[in-house]
Structures are given as structure tokens and as C-alpha cells.
N, C-alpha and C positions, 0 to 999 in steps of 0.2 A: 659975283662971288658965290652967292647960292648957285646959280649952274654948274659952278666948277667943284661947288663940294660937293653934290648929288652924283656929279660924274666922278668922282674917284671913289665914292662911296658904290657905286653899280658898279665899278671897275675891280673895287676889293672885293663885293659880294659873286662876281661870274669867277673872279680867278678861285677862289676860297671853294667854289661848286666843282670848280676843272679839275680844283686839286685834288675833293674827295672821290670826285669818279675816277679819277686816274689810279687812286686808294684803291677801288673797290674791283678796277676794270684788271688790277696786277700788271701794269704798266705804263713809264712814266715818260712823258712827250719831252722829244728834244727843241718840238714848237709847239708850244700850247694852243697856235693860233689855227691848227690841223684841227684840232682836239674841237675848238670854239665852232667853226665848222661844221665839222662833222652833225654836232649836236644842235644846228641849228636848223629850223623848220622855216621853210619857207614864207608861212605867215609873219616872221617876225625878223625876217631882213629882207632886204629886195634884191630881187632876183642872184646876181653872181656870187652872194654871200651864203646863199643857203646850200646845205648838202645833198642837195642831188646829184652835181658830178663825184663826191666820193660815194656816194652808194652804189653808181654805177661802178666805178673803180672796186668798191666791197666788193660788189655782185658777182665779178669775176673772181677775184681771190677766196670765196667760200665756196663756189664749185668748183676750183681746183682742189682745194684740200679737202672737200667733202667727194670728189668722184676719187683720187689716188686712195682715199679712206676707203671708198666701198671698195673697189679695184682689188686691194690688199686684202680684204676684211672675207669677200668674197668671192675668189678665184674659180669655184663651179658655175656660178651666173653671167649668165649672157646679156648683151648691150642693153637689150630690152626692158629687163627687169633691174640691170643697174640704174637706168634711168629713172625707171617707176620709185624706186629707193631714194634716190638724189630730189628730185622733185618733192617726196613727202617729208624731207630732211630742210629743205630749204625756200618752204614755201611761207606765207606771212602769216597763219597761224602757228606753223611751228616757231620759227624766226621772233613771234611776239609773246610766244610763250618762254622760250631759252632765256629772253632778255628780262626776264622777272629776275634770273638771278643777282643783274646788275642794276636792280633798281631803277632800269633806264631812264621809263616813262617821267619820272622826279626827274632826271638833268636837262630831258630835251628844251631849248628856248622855244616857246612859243608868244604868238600874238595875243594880249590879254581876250579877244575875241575866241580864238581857238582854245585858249584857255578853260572858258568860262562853257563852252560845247561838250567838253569835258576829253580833249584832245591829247591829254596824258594818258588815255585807256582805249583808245583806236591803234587798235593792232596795225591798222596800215601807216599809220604813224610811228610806232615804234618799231615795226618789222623793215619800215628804211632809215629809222635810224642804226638800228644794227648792223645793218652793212653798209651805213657810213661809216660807224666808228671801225671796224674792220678794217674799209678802205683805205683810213685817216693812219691807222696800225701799220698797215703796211707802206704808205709812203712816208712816213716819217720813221719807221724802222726798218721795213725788209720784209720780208715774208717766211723768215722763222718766229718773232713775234707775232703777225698777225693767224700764221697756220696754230701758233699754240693758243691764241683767244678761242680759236675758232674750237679746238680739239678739247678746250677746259669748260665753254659756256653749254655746246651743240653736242661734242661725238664721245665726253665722257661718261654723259650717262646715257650712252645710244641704245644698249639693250631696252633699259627701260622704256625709252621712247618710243621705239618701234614695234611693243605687244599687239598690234594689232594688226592681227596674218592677214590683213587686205595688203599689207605693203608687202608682204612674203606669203607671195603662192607659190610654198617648195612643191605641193600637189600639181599644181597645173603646170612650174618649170617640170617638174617629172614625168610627166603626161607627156607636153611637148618633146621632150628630149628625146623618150622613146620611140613617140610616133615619128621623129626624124630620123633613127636611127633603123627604121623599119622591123622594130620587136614590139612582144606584145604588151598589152596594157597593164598598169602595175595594179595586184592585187592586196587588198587591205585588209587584215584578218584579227582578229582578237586574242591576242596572247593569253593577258589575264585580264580579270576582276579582280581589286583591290578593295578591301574598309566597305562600311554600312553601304544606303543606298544614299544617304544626305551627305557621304564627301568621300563618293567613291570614288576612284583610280584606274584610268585604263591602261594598259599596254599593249600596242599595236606594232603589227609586224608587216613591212611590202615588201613584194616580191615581184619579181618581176621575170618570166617563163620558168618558173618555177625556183627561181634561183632567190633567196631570202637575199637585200641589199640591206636592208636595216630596221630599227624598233622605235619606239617612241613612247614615253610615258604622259599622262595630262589626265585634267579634272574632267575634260570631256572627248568623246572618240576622234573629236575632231581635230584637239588640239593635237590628242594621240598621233594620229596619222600625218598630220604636219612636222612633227617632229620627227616620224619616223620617215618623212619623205626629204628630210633637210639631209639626215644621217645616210642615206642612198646616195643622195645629190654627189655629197661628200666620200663616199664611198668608190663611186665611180670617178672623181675626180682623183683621188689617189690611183684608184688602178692607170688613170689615163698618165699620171704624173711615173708611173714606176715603168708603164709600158715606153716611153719615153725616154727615161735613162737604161732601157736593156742593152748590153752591145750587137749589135746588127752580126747576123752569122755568115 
């Protein structure tokens, strides 16, 4: 009789956990047992119950919505650097960082061992649970609930996340573009100075054989020039886009 109340009492206390993640996750399971899944660590069922096969199932469905996302997002870039993008978007430090917004680490099951390792704060632990729970989204709804987890946790706040111009080298797609195009190198010039010297502003201007393509403003010349190298990118992709709809003569 005590086993059997222990077990409906662990039985109330995981469903009552599924229920608030599903709360917090803004999405509610038509089988909670996808859900139970999902969120379960290997340590703490044996082998066929835990979620490695939806992560891998996840793993596919956030690099399609995250590649259609840069695809759209960035129509001047080339395969090379959508990939570089995609990769920094969907790797297990980003993935374990996203998931802070869903309190993950608190619902995953783990093994009181893993537990006690401190197994709730191991980014490779919570980086596949996140795209278990994705996976678990998408076979139990479809793939417009799991694209919109994916576009509210990950690509809502994607400016933010990606300030760091090692993932955007508009400079060096610029460089490359032109050396393929067989014109010359784009030149980088000083528009203005802005404010004191402790929070000044530059404005930067490339050109490229003399033809000004774009400007950019930033706290440093360098930021300057990346921006004014994104605004070119862009620049030529328009012309490419309007030379394209001309009617042929």
C-alpha cells in the first residue's frame, strides 16, 4: 500500500511539473507522454525512454526554421556565410543559453547521481534537451507550433544575439564579392567625428572604384565600417533585384 501511494504521489508531482512547463513553454501536449520524453535524461530512464531520439528529431526541425529564417532575413549572403550564421545560432552554448528563458534546466529528469554533479547547469544537457522538447512540439503538433517555439525562444531576439561581427563579416563577404566580380577593393574613409573623445561616433563611408555603395555609423571605426559594409551588401543586392525585373529589349 505504501508503494502504491508513493507511486501516485511521483505520478501527481511529474504530471503537476509537465503541466507548468507546458505553462511556461506556451504550448499544450495532446500526449503529455512526448512531453515526459522529451524532458528525460538518460541517466534517469534506461535506454528507449530517454530523449535522444526527439532531439534528433528537434535537431532537424530547428535547422529548417533557422536556415528558411536566415534565407529570408538575408537574401545578399551566400551559402557560406548562411552556414557560419546557422551554426552560431544552433550550437550548445547558444541552445543552452535560449533555454534559460524556459527555466529548462528545473524540469529536465535526471538521475539523483546526475543530480547531485550538478546536471541542471551542463549546457550539453540542457542544449539537448531543447531540441528534444522542439522535437516532442513537432510530433505531437506539426511544425507551425514547433517553428513558432523555435522563432519566440531563439530568432525573437536574434539582433541581440548575434552583436558579435565574428558571425557577420559584411567586410570580408564585401572583399570576397568584389574579388569575384573582378572589381577593385572597397575603400573605407571617414565621414565624420562625432561627441568628446570618451564616446565618440564615427561615420564611415565604402566605396568601391570610386562609386560610394554605402555608410555606417558605431562607437568604433570598426563597427563603423561593418555597418557600412552590410548597407553596400544590401545595396547591390537591390540593384541585382531591380536589374532583374528590367523588361529585356
Amino acid at each position: 500500500m505504501a508503494f502504491s501511494f508513493f507511486k501516485r504521489l511521483f505520478s501527481r508531482e511529474r504530471s503537476k511539473s509537465l503541466d507548468n512547463f507546458e505553462s511556461v513553454l506556451g504550448y499544450v501536449f495532446e500526449d503529455e507522454n512526448i512531453l515526459a520524453k522529451a524532458l528525460s535524461h538518460r541517466s534517469s530512464v534506461s535506454g528507449g525512454l530517454a530523449n535522444e531520439r526527439l532531439e534528433y528529431l528537434g535537431d532537424a526541425v530547428l535547422g529548417l526554421v533557422v536556415s528558411e529564417f536566415l534565407f529570408k532575413r538575408f537574401p545578399e549572403y551566400n551559402e557560406g556565410n548562411l552556414t557560419k550564421i546557422k551554426a552560431a545560432l544552433v550550437n550548445e552554448a547558444m541552445l543552452s543559453k535560449v533555454a534559460g528563458k524556459l527555466n529548462l534546466g528545473h524540469f529536465i529528469y535526471l538521475s539523483s547521481e546526475e543530480e547531485k554533479s550538478g546536471g541542471r547547469l551542463k549546457a550539453s544537457i540542457i542544449a539537448d534537451a531543447m531540441e528534444a522538447v522542439i522535437g516532442a512540439v513537432y510530433l505531437d503538433g506539426g511544425l507551425a507550433p514547433a517553428a513558432a517555439i523555435v522563432k519566440r525562444v531563439l530568432l525573437e531576439d536574434f539582433e541581440n544575439l548575434i552583436k558579435d561581427e565574428a558571425m557577420f563579416n559584411y567586410k570580408g563577404e564585401l572583399l570576397e564579392r568584389m574579388q569575384g566580380e573582378g572589381r577593385g577593393s572597397p575603400r573605407y574613409e571617414v565621414m565624420e567625428e562625432l561627441g568628446p573623445d570618451h564616446i565618440k561616433t564615427f561615420i564611415m563611408s565604402v566605396s568601391v572604384d570610386g562609386i560610394k555603395l554605402g555608410s555606417g555609423q558605431g562607437a568604433t571605426k570598426k563597427e563603423a565600417e561593418q555597418k557600412a559594409a552590410k548597407m553596400a551588401l544590401e545595396s547591390l543586392a537591390r540593384m541585382e533585384e531591380n536589374a532583374q525585373l528590367e523588361p529585356n529589349e
